[in-house]
TORPALUM-298889 format. One record per atom (N, C-alpha, C): residue in one letter; x, y, z. Coordinates in steps of 0.001 Angstrom, whole numbers, plus 500000, padded with zeros to 6 digits. Example, Ala and Ser with C-alpha at 12.3 -4.5 7.8 and 13.67 -1.06 7.14 Angstrom:
BEGIN
A513190494310507800;A512300495500507800;A513200496700507800;S512850497750507080;S513670498940507140;S512900500030507870;
END
This chain:
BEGIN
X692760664225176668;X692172664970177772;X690714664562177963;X690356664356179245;X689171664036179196;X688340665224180245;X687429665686179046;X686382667336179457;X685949666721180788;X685639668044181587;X684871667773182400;X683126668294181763;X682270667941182353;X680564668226182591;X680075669113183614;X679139670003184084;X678501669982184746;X676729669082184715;X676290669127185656;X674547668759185484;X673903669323186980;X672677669652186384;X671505670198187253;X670494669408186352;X669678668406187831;X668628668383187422;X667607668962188368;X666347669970187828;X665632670619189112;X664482670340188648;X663476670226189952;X662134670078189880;X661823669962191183;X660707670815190762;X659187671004191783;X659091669940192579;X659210670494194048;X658930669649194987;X657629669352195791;X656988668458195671;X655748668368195994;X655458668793197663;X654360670209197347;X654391670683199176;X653884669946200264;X653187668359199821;X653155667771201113;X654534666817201211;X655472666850200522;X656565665613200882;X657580666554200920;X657945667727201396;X658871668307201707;X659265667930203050;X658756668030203982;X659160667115204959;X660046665844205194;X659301664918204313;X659851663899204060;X661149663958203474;X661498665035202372;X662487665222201181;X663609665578202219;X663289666553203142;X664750666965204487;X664851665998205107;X663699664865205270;X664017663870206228;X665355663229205173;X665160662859204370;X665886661935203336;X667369662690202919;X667156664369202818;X668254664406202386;X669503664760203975;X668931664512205275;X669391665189206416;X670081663368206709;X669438662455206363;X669987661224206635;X671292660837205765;X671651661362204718;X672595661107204171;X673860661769204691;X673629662261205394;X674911663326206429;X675517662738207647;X676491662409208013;X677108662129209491;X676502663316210283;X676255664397209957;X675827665375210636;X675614666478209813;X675068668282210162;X675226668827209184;X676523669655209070;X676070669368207575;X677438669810207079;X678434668786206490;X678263667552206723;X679384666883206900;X678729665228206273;X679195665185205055;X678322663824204239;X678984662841204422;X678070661874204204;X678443660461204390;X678500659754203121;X680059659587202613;X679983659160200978;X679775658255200698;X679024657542201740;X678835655764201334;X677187655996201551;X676704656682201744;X675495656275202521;X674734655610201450;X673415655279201644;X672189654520201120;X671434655578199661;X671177656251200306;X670251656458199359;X671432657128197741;X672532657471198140;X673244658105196612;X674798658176197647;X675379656914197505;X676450656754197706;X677597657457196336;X677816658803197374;X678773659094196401;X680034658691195898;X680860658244196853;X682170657753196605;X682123656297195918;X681300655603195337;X681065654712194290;X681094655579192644;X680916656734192957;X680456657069191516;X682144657780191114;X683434656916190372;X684652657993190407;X684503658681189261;X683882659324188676;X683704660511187892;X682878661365188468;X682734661742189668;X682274662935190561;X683468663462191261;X683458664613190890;X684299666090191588;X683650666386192847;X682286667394192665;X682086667748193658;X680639667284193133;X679482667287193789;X677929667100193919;X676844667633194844;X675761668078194895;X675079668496195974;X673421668106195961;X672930668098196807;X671307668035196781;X670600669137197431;X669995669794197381;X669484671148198121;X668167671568197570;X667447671876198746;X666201672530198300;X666122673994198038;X665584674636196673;X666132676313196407;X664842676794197078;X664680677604197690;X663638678196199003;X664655679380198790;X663856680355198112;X664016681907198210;X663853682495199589;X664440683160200251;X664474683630201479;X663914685791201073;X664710685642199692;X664327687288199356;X663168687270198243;X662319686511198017;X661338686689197149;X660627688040197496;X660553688602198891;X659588689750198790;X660513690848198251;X661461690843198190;X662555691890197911;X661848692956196811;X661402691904195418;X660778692856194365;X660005694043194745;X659082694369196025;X658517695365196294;X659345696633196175;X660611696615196452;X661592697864195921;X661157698490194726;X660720697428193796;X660530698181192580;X658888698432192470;X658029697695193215;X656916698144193039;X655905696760192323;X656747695789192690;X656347694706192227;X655338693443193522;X654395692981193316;X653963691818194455;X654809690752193882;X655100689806195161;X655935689147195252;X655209687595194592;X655708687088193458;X654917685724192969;X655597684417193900;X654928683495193738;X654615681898194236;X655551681411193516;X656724680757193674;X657265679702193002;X657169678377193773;X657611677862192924;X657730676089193892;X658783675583194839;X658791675426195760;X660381674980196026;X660899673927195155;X661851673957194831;X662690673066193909;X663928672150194470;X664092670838194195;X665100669989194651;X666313670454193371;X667653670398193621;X668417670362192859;X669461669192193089;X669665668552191899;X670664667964192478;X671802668426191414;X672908668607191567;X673804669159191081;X674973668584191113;X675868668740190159;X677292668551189984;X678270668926189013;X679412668400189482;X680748668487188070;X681371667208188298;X681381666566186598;X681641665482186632;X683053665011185315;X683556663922185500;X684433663696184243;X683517662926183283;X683921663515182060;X683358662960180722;X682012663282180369;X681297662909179907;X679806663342179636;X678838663042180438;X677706664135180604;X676488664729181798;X675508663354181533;X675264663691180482;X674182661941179824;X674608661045180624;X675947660452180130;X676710659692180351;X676453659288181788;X676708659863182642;X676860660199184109;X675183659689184318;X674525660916184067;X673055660520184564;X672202659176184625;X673375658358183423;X672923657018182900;X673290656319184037;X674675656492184751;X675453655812185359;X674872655993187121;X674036657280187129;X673601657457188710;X672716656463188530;X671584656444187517;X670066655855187539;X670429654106187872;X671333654330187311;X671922652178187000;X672343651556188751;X673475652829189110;X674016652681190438;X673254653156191822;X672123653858191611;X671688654269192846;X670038654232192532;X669713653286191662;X668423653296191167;X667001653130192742;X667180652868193736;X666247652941194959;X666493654360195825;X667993654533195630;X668009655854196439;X667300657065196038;X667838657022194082;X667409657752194014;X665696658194194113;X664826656945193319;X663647657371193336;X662506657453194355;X664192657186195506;X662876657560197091;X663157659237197415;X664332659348196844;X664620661550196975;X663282661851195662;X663693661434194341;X662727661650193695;X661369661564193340;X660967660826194269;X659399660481194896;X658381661493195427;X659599662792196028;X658906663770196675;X658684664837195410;X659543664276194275;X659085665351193327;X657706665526192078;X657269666047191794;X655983666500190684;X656307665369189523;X655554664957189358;X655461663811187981;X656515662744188003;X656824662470189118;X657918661289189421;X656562660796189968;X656822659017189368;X656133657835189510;X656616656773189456;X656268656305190038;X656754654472190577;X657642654381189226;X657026654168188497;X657128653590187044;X657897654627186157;X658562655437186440;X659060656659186081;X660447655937185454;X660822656024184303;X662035655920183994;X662874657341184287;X664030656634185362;X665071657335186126;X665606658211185221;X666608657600184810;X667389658456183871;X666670659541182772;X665686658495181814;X665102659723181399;X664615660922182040;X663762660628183023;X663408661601183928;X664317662639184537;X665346662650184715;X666524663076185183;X666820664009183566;X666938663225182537;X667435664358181472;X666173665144181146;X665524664876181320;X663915665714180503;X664063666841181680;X664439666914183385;X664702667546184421;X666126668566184012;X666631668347183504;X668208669182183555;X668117670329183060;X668706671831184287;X668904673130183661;X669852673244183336;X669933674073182156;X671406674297181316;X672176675514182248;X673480675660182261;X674195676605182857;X673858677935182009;X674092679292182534;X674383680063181534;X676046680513181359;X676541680373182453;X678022680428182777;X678369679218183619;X679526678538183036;X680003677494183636;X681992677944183704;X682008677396185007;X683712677437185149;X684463675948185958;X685292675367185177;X685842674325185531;X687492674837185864;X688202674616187197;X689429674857187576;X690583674708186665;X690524673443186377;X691470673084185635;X691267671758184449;X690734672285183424;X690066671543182333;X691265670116182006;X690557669017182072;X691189667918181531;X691562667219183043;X691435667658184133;X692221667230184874;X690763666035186150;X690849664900186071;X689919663776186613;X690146663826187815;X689343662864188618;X689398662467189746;X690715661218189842;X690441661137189046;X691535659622188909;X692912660547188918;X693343661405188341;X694460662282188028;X694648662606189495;X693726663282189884;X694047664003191495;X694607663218192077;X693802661759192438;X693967661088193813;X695501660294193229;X695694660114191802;X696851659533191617;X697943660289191841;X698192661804191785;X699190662997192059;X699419662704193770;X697756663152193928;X698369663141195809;X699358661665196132;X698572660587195351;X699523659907196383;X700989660006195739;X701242660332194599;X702550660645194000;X703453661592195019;X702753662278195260;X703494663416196395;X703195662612197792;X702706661771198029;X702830661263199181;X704416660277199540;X704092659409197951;X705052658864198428;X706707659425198039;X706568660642197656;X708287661305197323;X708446661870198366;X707230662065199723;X707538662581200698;X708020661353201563;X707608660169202000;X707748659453202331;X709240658795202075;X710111659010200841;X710581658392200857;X712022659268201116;X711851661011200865;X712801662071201181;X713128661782202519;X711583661698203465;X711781661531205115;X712826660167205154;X712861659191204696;X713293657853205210;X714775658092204464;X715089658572203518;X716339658478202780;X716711660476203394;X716516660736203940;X716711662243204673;X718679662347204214;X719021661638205451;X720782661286205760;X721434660970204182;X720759660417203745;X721543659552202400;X721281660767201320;X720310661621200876;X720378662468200449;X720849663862200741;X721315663875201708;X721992665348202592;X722658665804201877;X723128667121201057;X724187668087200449;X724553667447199478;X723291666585198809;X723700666315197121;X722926667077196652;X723017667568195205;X722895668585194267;X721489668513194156;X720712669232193801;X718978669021193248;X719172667998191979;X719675668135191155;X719239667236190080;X719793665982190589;X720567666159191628;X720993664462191838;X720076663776192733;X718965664652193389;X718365664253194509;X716869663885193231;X716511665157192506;X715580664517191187;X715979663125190654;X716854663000190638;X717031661227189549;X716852660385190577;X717415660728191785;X717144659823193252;X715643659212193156;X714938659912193020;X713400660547193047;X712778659978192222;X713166659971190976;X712906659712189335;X712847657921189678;X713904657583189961;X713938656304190098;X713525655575191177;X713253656431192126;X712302654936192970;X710929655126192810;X710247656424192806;X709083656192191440;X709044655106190960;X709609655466189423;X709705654557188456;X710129652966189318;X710212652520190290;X710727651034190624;X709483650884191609;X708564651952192140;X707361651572192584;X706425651729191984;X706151652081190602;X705052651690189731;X705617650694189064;X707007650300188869;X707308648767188302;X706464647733189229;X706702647608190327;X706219646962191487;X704744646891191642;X703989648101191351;X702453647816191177;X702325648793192750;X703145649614193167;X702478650619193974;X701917651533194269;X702561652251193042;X702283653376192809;X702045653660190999;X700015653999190797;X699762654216189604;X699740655368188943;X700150655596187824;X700278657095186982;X699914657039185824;X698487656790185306;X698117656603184429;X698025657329183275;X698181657146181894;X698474658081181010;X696820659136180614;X697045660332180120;X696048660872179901;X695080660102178884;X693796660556178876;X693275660055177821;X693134660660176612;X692639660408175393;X693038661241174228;X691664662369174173;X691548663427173449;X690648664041173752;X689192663605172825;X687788663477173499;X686805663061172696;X686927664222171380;X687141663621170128;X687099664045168864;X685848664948168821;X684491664782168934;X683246665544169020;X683617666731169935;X683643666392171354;X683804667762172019;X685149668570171732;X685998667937170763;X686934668690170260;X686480669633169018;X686322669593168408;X685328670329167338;X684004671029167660;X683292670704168840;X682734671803169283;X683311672681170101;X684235672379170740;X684961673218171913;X686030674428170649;X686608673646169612;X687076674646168731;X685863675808167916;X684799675236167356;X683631676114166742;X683200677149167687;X682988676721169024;X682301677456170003;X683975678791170285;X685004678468170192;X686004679430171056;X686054680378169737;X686199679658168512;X686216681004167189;X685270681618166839;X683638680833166838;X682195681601166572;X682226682708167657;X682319682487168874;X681926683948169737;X682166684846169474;X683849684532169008;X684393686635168925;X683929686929167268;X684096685687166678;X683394686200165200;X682245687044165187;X681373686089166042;X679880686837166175;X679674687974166535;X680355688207167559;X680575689248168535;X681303690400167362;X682371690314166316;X682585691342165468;X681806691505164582;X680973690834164089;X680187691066162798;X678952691853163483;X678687691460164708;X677239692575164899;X678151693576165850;X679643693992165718;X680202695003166337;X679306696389166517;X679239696890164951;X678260698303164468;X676997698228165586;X676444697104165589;X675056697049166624;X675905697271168123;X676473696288168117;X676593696955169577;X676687697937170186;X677673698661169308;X678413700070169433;X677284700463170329;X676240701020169211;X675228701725169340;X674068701408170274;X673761700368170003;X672226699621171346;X673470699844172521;X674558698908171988;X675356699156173936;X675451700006174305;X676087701093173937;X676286702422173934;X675080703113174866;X673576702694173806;X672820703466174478;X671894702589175516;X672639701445175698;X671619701029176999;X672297700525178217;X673805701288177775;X674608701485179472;X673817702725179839;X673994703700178996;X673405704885179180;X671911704908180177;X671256704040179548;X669857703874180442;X670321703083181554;X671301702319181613;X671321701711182910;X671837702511183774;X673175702910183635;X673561704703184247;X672165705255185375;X670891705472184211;X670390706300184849;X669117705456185749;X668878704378185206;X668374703417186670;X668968702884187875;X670847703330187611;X671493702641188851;X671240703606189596;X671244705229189132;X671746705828190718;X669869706013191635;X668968705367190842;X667885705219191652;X667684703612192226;X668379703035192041;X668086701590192733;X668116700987193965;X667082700280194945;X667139700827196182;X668128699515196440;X668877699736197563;X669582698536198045;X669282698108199539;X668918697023199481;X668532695829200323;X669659695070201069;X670640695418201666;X671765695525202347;X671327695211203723;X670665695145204481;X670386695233205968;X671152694189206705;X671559694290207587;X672328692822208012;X671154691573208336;X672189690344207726;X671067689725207688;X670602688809209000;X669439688157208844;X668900687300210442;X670026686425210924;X670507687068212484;X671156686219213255;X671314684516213075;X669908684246213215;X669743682921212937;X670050682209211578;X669392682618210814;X669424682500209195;X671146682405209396;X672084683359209629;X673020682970209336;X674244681739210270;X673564682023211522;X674349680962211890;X673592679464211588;X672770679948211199;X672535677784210801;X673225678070208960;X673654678745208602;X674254678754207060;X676150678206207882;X676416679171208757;X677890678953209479;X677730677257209583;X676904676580210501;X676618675844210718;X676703674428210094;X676803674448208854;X677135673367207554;X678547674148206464;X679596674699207132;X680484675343206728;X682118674960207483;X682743675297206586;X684097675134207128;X684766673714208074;X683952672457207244;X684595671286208038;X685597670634207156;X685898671285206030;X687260670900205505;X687621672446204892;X688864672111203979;X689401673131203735;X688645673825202412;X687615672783202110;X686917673983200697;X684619673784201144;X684841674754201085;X683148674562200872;X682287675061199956;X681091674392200298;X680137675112199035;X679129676381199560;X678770676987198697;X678204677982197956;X677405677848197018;X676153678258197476;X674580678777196836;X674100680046197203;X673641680794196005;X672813681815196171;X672274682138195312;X670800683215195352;X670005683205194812;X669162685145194829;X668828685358193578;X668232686229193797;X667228686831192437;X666063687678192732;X665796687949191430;X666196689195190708;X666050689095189318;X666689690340188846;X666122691426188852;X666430692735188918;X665564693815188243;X664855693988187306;X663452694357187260;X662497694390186033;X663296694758184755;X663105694315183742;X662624695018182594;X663605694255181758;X663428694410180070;X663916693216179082;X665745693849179435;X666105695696179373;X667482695823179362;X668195694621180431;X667880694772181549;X668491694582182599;X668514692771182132;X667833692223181661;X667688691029180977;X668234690464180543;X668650691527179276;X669785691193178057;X671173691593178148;X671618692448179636;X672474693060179704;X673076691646180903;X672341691021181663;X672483689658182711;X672967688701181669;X672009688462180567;X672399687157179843;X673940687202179011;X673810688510178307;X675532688995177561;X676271689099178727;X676447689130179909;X677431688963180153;X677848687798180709;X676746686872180907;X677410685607181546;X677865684855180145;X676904685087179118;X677372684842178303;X678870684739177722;X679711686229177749;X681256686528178020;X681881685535178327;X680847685633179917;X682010685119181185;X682368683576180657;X680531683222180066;X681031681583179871;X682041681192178789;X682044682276177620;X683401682059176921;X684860682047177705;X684511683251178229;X685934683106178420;X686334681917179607;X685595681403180812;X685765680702181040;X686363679342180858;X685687679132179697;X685794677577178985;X686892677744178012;X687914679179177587;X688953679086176455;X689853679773176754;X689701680974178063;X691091681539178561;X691526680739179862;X690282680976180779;X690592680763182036;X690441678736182802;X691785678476181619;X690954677068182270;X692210676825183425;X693416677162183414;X694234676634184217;X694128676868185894;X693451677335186274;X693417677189187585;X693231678161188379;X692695679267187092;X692727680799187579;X691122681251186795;X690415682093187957;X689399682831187331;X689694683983187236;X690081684837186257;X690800685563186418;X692538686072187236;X692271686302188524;X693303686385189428;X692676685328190927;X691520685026190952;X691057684138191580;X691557682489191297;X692417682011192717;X692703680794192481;X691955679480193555;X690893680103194113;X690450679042194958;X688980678807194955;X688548678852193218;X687126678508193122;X687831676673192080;X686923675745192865;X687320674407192106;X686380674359190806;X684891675207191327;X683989674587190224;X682696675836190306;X682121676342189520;X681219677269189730;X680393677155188544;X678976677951188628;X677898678344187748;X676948678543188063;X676429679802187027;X675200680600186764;X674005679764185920;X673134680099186622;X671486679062186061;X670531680159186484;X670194680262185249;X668325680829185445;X667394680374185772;X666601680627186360;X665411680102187073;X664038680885186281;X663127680048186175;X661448680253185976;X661495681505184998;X662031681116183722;X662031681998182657;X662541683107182055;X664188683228183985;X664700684344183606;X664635685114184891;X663603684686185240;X663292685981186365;X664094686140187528;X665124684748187988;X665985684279188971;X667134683876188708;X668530683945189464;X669586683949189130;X669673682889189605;X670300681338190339;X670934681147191221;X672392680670190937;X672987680609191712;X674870680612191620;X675118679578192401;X675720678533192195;X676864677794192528;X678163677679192660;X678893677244193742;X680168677678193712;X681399676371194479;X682147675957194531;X682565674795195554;X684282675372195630;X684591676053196639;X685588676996196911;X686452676404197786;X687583677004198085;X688563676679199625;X688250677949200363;X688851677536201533;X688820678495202745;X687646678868203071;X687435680085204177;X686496680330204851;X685037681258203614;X684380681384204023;X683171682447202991;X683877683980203255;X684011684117204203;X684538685623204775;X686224685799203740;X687145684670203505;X688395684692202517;X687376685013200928;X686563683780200972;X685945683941199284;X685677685165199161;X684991685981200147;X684440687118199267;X685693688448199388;X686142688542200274;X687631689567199930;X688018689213198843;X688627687874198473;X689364687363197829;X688707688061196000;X687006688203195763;X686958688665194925;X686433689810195204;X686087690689196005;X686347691953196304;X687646692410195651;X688622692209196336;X689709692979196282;X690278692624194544;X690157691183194269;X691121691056192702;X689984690939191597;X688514690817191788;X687986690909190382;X686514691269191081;X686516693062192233;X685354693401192166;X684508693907191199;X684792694336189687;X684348694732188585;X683658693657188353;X683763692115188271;X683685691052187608;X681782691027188702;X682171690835189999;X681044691161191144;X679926692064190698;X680567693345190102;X679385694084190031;X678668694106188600;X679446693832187777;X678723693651186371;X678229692525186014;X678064691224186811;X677351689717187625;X675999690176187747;X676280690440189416;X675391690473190125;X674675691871190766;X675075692738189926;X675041694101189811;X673162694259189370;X672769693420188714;X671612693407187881;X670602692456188650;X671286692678190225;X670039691449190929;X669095692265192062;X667868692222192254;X667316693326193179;X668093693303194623;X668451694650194935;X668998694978196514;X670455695429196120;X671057695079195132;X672299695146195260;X673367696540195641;X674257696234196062;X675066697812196238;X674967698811194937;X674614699528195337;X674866700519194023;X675616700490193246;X675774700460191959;X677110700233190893;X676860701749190489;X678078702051189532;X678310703114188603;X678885702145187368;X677863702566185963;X678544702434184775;X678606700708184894;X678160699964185694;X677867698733185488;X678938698113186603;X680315699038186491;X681480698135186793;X682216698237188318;X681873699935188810;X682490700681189752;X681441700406190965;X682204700884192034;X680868700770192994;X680810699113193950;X679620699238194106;X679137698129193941;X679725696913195266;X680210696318195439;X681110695838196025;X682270695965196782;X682396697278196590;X683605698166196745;X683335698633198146;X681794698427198640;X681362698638200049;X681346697854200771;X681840697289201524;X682312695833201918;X681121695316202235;X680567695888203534;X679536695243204668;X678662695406203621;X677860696177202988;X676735695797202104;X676864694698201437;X678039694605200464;X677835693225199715;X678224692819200315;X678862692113201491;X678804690401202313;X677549690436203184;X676601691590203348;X675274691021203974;X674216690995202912;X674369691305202013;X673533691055200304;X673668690015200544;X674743689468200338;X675639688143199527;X674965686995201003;X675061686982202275;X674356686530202985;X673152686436203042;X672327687402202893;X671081686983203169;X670302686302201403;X671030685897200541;X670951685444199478;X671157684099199547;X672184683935200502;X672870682535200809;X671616681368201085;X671911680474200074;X670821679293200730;X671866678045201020;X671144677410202526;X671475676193202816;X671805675271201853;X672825674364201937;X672695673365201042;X672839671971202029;X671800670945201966;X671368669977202943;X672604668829202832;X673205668585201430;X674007667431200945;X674799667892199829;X676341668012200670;X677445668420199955;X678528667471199741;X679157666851198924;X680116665917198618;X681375666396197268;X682669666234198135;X683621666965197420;X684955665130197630;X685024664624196085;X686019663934196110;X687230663893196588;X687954665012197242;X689126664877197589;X689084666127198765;X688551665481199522;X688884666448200564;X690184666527201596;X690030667558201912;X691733668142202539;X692606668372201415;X692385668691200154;X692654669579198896;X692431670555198531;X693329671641198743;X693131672713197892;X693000672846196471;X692711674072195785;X692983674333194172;X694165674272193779;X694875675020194934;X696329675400195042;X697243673672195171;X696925673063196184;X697279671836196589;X697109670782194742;X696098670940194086;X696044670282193076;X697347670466191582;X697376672173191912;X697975672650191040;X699233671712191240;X699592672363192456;X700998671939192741;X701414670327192363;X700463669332192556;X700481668311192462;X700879667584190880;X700175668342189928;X700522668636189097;X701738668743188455;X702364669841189341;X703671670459188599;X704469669308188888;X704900668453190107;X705365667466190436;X705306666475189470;X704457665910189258;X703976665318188595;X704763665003186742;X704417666342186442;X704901666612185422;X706605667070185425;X706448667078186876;X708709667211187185;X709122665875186981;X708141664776187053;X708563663375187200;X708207663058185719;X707906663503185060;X707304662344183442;X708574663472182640;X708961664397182944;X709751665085181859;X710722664267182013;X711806665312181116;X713191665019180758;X713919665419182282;X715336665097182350;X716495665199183539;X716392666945183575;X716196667868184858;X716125669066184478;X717424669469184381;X717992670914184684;X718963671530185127;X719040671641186582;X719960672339187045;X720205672416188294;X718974673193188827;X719092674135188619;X717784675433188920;X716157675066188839;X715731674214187758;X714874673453187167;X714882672624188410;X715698671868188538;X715778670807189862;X715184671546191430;X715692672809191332;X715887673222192674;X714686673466192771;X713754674129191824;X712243674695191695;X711319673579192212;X711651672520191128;X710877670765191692;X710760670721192968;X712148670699193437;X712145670270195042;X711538671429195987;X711387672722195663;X710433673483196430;X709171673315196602;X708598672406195378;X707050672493195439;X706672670967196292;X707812670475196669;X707766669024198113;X707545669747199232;
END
């Protein structure tokens, strides 16, 4: 199996070359919204261990928000991000952008703080990288190379059902599977069709991926007694700061949101950024970090098959802190419309919503961390909007793919490398054509 990565590298964008930085990252687009994977400056579709990738400037839109609590609003920098999820290792990768896009990149990175002519790329790029605090990958082990080799696997069993239609008419499923089985197998004899075997799993990230899935809950039982008690008593205090917390709900600027519509919905999955800061004080702190914390376990050791929970149409997501803590921002690279994404976890994991992002200034009121919260529709999708930041340069390897579309591809897939099924077994195969 070969892991997937995420990487963020962020840094301070210098305030006289911001200009320049939209000029650069608005040219890499056929238009907005809509990237150009060959272009000049970071031709993505050269790089095949990229999933999805983005470039975006983080420009807080709610920085004054803190006055709710009584706070003046501080100066941050705008920040370039460039972001992704990749196959095999983040290093690895970063080595492989600096080598392959070494002019593009250091004319985007030119506009940034302590980038110099003479700047070694790559290093610069790792000394730049924020760590996730929660990371979620769809379906662990599964490449770019895997995808595009499935689709066309299902391309061509469709192709060849349509042309052999008559000749297969009112024969049995398993007789129409071996039909199937074998001209496959006589078009990868031929060199048409490739199905390459998995790879074995890196030995290192196997032994950390095992230490990391048994240390958590270990850890997590041995300071059980503590928790009990600090948790115990600092839901309790949160209890009594939620039902005073003001919420910042207002619908958000006309404009603001149709230029967000605006770089949305030109294939069947898009991305997602947002941003916000948290509520004062160390609880609300430590109560943000334990739970992404959770989330990132369980992420990475229950939920790898294709499900976040009951959610099946997030491809790639994660939580990153910003400037010491004080800022959340979220990444996300989804199917369907923004208005599906957020029902979609409304309705099957709004608990998951409010004990998140429950701890960010404005938010819907929660109860007890978990209730509440989300449960109000129009407040949280105009929260959740006016949080929303632009993203200038979005690139997704397989577009006109669903999560769902991958899965399935999959199962096929694996209907073709098994053994001869049964009848029923057969009949299931041929539903997912």
């Amino acid at each position: 199996m070969t892991p997937q990565a995420s990487f963020l590298v962020l840094a301070p964008i210098i305030p006289s070359r911001e200009a320049d930085l939209r000029s650069l990252l608005a040219s890499m687009n056929h238009a907005p919204g809509r990237v150009n994977p060959t272009n000049a400056l970071f031709p993505f579709a050269e790089f095949p261990q990229i999933h999805v990738a983005r470039f975006l400037i983080i420009d807080d839109p709610t920085l004054a928000d803190v006055r709710a609590h009584g706070l003046e609003p501080r100066t941050y920098p705008l920040y370039l991000a460039f972001a992704g999820d990749v196959d095999g290792d983040e290093l690895a990768f970063l080595e492989a952008a600096a080598a392959g896009a070494t002019s593009g990149l250091r004319a985007i990175l030119a506009c940034c703080e302590d980038f110099h002519g003479e700047t070694d790329l790559a290093g610069w790029m790792q000394r730049h990288r924020a760590p996730a605090a929660a990371n979620y990958v769809n379906w662990q082990g599964r490449t770019v190379q895997r995808i595009r080799e499935d689709a066309a696997l299902r391309a061509a069993i469709e192709t060849y059902l349509q042309a052999n239609a008559s000749i297969l008419a009112g024969r049995s499923a398993s007789d129409v599977h071996a039909q199937i089985s074998r001209h496959v197998h006589s078009e990868r004899t031929a060199g048409r069709l490739q199905l390459s075997p998995e790879e074995p799993t890196p030995l290192a990230w196997a032994i950390r991926d095992f230490i990391h899935c048994l240390g958590v809950p270990l850890l997590l039982l041995a300071a059980s007694p503590l928790l009990v008690v600090f948790g115990g008593l600092g839901l309790l205090r949160i209890r009594q700061m939620e039902k005073i917390d003001p919420e910042l709900c207002d619908r958000c600027d006309l404009a603001y949101s149709q230029a967000l519509a605006s770089i949305e919905d030109h294939d069947v999955s898009n991305q997602f950024t947002a941003m916000g800061s948290l509520k004062p004080g160390l609880l609300r702190q430590v109560a943000t970090r334990f739970v992404l914390w959770i989330i990132d376990w369980g992420a990475r050791h229950l939920f790898t098959r294709g499900r976040l929970a009951r959610v099946r149409t997030i491809h790639f997501a994660r939580w990153v802190f910003l400037d010491g803590g004080e800022r959340l921002v979220f990444f996300s690279n989804y199917d369907g419309s923004l208005e599906s994404y957020m029902d979609d976890f409304i309705n099957k994991v709004g608990f998951g919503l409010n004990v998140v992002f429950g701890h960010g200034i404005g938010y819907p009121r929660t109860r007890w961390m978990v209730l509440d919260g989300c449960a109000d529709e129009r407040k949280f999708k105009e929260f959740l909007r006016r949080h929303q930041l632009p993203t200038q340069v979005w690139y997704k390897a397989y577009p006109g793919l669903t999560a769902i579309d991958l899965e399935r591809h999959t199962r096929i897939r694996r209907g073709i490398d098994t053994a001869p099924p049964s009848e029923e077994e057969a009949r299931q195969w041929l539903a997912l054509l």
